[in-house]
C-alpha positions, 0 to 999 in steps of 0.5 A, a space after each residue: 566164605 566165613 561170617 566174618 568174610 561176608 561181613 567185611 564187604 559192607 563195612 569195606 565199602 561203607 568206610 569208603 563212602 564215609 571216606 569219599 564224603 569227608 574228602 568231598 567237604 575237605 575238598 570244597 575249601 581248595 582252590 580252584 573252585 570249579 564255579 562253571 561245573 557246579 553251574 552246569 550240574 545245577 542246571 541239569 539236576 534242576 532240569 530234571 527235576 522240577 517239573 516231576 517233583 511239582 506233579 508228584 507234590 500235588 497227590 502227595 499233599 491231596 492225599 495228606 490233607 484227605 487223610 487228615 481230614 477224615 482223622 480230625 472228622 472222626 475226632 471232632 477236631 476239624 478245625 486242626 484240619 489245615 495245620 496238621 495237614 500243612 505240617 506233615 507236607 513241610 516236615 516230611 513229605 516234601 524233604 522226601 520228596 525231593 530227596 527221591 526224586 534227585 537221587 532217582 533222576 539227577 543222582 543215577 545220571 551222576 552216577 552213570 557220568 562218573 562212571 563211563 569215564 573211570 571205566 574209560 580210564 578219565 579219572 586215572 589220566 587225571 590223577 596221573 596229571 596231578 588233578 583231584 577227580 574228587 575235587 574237579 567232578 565229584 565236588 560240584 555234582 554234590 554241591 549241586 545237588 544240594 543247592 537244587 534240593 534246598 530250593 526244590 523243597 520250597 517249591 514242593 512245600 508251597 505246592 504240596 500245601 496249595 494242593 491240600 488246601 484246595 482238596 481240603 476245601 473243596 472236596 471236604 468241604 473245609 472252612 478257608 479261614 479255619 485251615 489257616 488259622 489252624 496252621 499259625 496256631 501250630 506252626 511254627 518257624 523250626 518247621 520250615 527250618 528242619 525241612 530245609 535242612 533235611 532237603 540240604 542234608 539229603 541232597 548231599 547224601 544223594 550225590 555223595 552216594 551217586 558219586 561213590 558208586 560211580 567211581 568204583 563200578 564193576 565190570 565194564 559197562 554192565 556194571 555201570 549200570 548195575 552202580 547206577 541202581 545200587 546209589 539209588 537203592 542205597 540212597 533211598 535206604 539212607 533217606 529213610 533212616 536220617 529222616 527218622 533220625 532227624 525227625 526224632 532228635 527234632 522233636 525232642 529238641 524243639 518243643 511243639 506249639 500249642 494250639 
């Protein structure tokens, strides 16, 4: 197998990924809009990701304002305490909080769904009958999962800062009033928005992957099993990488607030 061989796999698939993506948003504006999958797929990823993203949220933001705390002691700077902490948690902890957790849990049960029925030949009876599965399946299952992501994000944003202030407080023995006067002197409004368009842009990339893996698994049921860890694994890898694209660009567009 020659380099050029290998090299026209991936780029095959990821062409298709960008394909199913753009045919996802075309196909948001036909009619009918499926309001009653998008209902019950919003529930199920809610379902199964509350709960986890409120327990992982507190560590995340305990560890995050400890960290802090001991730099801004060492620096003498104690008082940027809650400010540096809380921004941290909003900006990049909880969009990647949230993003992981829907593509583990609510993407890989996409995934698995979508593809026990093309390996049941569902999504080939479809066609046949003139329904778009794209426009029928795979359209409320990304909806969903960015509707949950944007809504979850605040959930983990108010959790993780209550945790970091509590630890802060009580285990470092911070001053209430300096952790927040700290924050409204260096934050700002575009911090809460980048967070929350992350956690959109995230959840649509978690559910068009899930999506995509499950309508094109490989060999029967072991290879929907073998899609499902791939979207997760693709999906985490993308995550990353727009989050440090989005972080960038945000920080050269937004100026920082001074203190």
């Amino acid at each position: 197998m020659t380099a050029a061989t290998r090299l026209a796999g991936p780029l095959r698939q990821s062409g298709r990924l960008f394909a199913l993506a753009a045919t996802t948003v075309r196909e948001v504006f036909r009619r009918p809009f499926q309001v009653r999958e998008l209902v019950e797929q919003f529930w199920f990823v809610a379902s199964v990701t509350i709960l986890p993203a409120a327990l992982v949220s507190i560590p995340f933001g305990a560890v995050i304002a400890l960290q802090v705390g001991s730099l801004t002691q060492q620096l003498g700077a104690q008082s940027f305490t809650g400010g540096a902490s809380v921004l941290a948690v909003v900006q990049q902890a909880s969009p990647l909080i949230v993003a992981l957790l829907i593509a583990g849990a609510g993407g890989a049960a996409i995934c698995a769904d979508l593809g026990s029925r093309t390996i049941r030949e569902e999504l080939d009876a479809m066609e046949v009958m003139g329904v778009s599965p794209v426009q029928r399946l795979v359209v409320p299952r990304v909806l969903a999962t960015m509707l949950v992501a944007v809504l979850l994000n605040g959930l983990v944003s108010v959790v993780g800062v209550l945790g970091g202030y509590f630890f802060n407080v009580v285990l470092q023995h911070g001053t209430p009033g300096a952790y927040l006067a700290s924050f409204s002197a260096l934050a700002q409004l575009p911090d809460l928005y980048i967070g929350e368009f992350k956690a959109l842009v995230f959840g649509f990339v978690a559910g068009v992957v899930a999506a995509y893996r499950g309508l094109n698994p490989r060999g029967g049921p072991k290879g929907v099993g073998d899609a499902v860890n791939q979207s997760v694994v693709v999906t985490f890898l993308l995550l990353f990488f727009l989050n440090m694209v989005l972080t960038a660009v945000y920080l050269q567009i937004v100026p920082p607030k001074g203190a």
